[in-house]
C-alpha positions as CSV (number, residue, x, y, z in Angstrom):
1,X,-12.6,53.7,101.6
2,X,-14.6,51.0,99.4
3,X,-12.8,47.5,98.7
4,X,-12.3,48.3,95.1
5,X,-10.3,51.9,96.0
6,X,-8.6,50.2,98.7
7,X,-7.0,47.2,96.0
8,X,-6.2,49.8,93.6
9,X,-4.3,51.7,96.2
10,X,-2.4,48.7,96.7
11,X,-1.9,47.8,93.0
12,X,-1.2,51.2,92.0
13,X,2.0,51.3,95.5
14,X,3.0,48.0,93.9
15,X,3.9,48.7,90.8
16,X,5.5,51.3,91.5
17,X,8.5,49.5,93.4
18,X,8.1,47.0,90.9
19,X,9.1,49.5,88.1
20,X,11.1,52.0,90.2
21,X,12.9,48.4,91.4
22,X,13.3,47.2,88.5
23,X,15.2,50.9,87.2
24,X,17.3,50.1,89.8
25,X,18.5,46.8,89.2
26,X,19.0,47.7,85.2
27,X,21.0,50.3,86.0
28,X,23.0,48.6,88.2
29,X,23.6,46.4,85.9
30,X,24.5,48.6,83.2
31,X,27.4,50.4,85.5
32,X,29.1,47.7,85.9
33,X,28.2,47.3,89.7
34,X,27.7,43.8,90.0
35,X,31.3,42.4,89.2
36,X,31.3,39.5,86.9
37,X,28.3,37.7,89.2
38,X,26.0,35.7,87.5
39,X,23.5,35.9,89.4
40,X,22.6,38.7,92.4
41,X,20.9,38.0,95.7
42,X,18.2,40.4,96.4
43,X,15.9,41.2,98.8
44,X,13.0,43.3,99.3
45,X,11.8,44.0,102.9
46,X,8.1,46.2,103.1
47,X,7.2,47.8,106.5
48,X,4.4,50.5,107.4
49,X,5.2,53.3,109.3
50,X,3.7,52.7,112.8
51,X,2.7,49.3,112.4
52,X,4.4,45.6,113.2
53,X,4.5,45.5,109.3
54,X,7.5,43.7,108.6
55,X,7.8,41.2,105.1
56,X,11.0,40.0,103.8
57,X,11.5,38.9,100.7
58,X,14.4,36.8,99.5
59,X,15.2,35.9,95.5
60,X,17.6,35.2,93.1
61,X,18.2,37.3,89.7
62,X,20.1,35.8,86.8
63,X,22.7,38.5,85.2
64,X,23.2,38.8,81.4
């Protein structure tokens, strides 16, 4: 696999937990789930299947 098809394999899996993610959260949000918060904690851990892979990600999203 060439550099250029190996970053686009990567964009292409990244946006699609950014936009299946974001689906997530929106609808969440919509249903009522998040019970008067104002903001929700969140966090976003990525592994690969027999690997060590293991990133966590922490953040913070302000609520309407």
């Amino acid at each position: 696999m060439s550099e250029d098809a190996f970053n686009m394999s990567i964009r292409k899996f990244l946006k699609e937990v950014g936009v299946t993610s974001q689906r997530k959260i929106e609808e969440m949000v919509r249903e009522g789930q998040i019970g008067g918060k104002k903001k929700l904690n969140v966090r976003m851990t990525l592994t690969a299947e027999g690997t060590g892979l293991n990133h966590v990600v922490d953040g913070e999203i302000e609520l309407p």
